[in-house]
N, C-alpha and C positions, 0 to 999 in steps of 0.2 A: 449444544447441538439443537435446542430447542429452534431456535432461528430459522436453523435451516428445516428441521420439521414440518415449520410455518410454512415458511416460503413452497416448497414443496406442494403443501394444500392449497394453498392458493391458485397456483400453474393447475392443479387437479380439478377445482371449482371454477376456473375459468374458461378451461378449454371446454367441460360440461356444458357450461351454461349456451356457448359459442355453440357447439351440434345441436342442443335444442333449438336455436335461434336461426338456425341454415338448416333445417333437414331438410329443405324443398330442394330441387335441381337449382343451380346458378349457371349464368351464362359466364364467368369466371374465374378463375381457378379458386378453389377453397382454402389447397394447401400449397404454400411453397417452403422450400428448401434456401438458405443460401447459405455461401463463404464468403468471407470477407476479412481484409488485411485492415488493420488499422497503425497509426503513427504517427509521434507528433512531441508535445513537452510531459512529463508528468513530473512528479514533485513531491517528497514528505513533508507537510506543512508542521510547522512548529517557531516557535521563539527562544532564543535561547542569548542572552545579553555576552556581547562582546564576541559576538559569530559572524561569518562571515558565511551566508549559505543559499545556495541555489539548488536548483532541479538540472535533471536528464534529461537524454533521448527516455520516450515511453513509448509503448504497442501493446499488439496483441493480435490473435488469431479467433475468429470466433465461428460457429457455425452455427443455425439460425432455424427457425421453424415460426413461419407465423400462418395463423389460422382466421381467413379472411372472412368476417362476420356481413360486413356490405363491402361493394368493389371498391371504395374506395377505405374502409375504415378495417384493422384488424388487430389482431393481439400477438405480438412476439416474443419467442422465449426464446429457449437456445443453448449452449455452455460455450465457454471460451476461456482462455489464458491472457492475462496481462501481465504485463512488466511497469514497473515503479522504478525511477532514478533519483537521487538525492545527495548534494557532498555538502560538509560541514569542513571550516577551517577556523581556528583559534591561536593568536599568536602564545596565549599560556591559560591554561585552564586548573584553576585551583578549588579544593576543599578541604574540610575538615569533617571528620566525623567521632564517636566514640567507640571503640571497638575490646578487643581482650587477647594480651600478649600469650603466648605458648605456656608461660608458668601461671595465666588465670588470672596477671592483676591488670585491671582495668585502667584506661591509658586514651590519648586523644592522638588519632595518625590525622594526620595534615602532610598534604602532598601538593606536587603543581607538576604539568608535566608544560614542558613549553615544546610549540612547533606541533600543535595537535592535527590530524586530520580525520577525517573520517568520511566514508562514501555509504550508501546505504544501498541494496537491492532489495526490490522484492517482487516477487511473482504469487500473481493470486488466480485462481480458479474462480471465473463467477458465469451466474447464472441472472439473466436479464427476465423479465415481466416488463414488458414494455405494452402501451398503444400509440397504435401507427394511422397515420391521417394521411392520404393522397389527396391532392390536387391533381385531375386532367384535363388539357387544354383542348377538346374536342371528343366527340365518342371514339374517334379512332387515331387516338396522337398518341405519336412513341415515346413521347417525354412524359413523366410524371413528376411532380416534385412531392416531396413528403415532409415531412416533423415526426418524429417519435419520440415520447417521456417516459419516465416509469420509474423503477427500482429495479437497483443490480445487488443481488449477494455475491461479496468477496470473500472468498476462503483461501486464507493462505497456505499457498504450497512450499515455497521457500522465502527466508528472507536474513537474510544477512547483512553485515558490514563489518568492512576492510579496514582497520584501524591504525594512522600510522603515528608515532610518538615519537618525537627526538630524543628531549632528555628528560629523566624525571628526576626533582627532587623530594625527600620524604624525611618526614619528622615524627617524633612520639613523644608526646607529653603527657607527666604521670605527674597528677595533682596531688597522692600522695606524698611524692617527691618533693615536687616542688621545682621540675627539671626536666630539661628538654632531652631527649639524644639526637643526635644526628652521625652520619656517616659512620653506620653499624651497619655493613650488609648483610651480616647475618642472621640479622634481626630485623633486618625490614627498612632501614633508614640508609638512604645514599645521598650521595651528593653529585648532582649533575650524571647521575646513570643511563646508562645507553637506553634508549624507549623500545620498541619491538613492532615491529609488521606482521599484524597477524587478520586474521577473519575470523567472527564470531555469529553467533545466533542473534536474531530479533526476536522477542516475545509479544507478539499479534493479537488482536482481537479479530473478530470477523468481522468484515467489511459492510455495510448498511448503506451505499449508497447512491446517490438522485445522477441517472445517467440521460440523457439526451441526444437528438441525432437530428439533422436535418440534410437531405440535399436531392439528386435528381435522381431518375430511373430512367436508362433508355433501353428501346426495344432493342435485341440483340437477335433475334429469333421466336419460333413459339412457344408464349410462355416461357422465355429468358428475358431475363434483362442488367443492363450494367448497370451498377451502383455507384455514385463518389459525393460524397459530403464531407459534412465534419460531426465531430459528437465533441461533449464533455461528461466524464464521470467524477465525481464529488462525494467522499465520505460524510456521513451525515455523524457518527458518531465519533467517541475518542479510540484511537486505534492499541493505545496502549494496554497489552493486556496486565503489564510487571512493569513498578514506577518505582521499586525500592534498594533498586541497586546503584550502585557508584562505578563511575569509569574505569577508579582506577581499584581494586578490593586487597585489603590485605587479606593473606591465612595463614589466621593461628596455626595450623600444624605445616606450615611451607612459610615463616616469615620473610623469605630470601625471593618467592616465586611469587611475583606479583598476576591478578586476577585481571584483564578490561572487559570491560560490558559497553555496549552501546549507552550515547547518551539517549537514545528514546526511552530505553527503560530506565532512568533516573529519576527522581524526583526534583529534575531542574528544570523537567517542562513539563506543562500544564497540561498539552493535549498536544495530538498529531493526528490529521487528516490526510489522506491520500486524495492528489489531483491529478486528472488525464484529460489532454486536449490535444488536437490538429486533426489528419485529414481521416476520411476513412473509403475503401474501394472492394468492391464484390460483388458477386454475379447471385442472380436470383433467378431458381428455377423448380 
């Protein structure tokens, strides 16, 4: 939570500094308000060998405060909900690990599930520190165009994935032994076993990232105006908060009831980035 503590003081130190720097009257408005729709592609970035993976529809709702320092230059904050889309496909996804059978002796499960799929959601709560630049094409033109940068913190509200599996096969190998088993299901080892459509949890980190905006403002009224650009938002950091779990998990006390996890939180990818891009529309007033 430290992060957001940050971020927090910063909005607190900046808006400060801003009313010292306007106490005089402006011929301007100081403060505006707006809402705005956004949507377009977003994406969980990752690599993962022998994937097959693309992005989503992505959006978001946001509502908006910025605090006009000169007529044309101001600082925007705000909160808002996003949406993140992502699907993974793998014609057979295998591993091996070392793990510990129900009676405690130590053993190698190796599985493969073929026909893998998996989609991702996630929705995050963020909070934007933006600065905003207007261009006006005369003292008195209704059009303005702008640029705005800055940093957005993501906090994740929910996030999930849909995981669907054909068939699994599973194996245990006991170097004591000297021997493999297979097709035990009561111990954990099948052969071509039905896979399972379920939904599970993401494990997140919070979002750190570089968002951007540009497009027009026209007059709509006084002191209104329409909105429509584009923006992109981009994770600066790795989003994975847990990278030590396995797709597919055995349990020692359920050998027969297999465990899936997302593959973000695997240790088969390196890093995940969230990306959001296309159009964005809202009234400012």
């Amino acid at each position: 939570m430290n992060k957001i503590h940050i971020f927090i003081a910063v909005i607190m130190i900046c808006t400060s500094a801003a009313n010292v720097a306007t106490a005089q009257k402006k011929r301007y408005p100081v403060h505006e308000l707006s809402v705005s729709l956004s949507g377009g592609q977003s994406n969980l970035l990752y690599k993962l060998d022998g994937s097959s993976h693309s992005g989503g529809f992505g959006g978001g709702v946001d509502l908006g405060y910025t605090y006009n320092i000169k007529r044309l230059f101001g600082i925007v904050t705000g909160f808002g909900i996003s949406m993140y889309n992502s699907k993974l496909s793998m014609n057979e996804y295998a591993e091996e690990y070392n793990n510990v059978d129900e009676a405690g002796d130590e053993f190698t499960f190796n599985y493969s599930i073929s026909g893998y799929n998996e989609k991702q959601s996630v929705i995050m709560f963020s909070i934007p520190v933006l600065m905003k630049y207007s261009v006006q094409l005369g003292e008195k033109a209704d059009t303005k165009y702008y640029v705005a940068g800055g940093i957005k913190l993501g906090i994740p509200v929910s996030a999930r994935a849909s995981i669907n599996a054909q068939t699994v096969t599973t194996s245990g190998y006991y170097t004591f032994e000297d021997g493999t088993y297979t097709d035990l299901p009561e111990y954990g080892f099948v052969n071509g076993h039905a896979g399972e459509q379920s939904d599970h949890n993401i494990k997140l980190n919070v979002a750190t990232m570089v968002a951007l905006e540009t497009g027009i403002r026209i007059r709509a009224g006084y002191q209104k105006h329409l909105m429509a650009g584009i923006y992109l938002d981009y994770s600066l950091n790795n989003m994975q908060k847990v990278k030590n779990r396995h797709v597919l998990e055995y349990q020692s006390s359920h050998p027969s009831l297999f465990l899936y996890n997302s593959v973000i939180n695997t240790e088969k990818l390196n890093r995940v980035n969230l990306l959001g891009f296309g159009l964005k529309v809202g009234l400012n007033f």
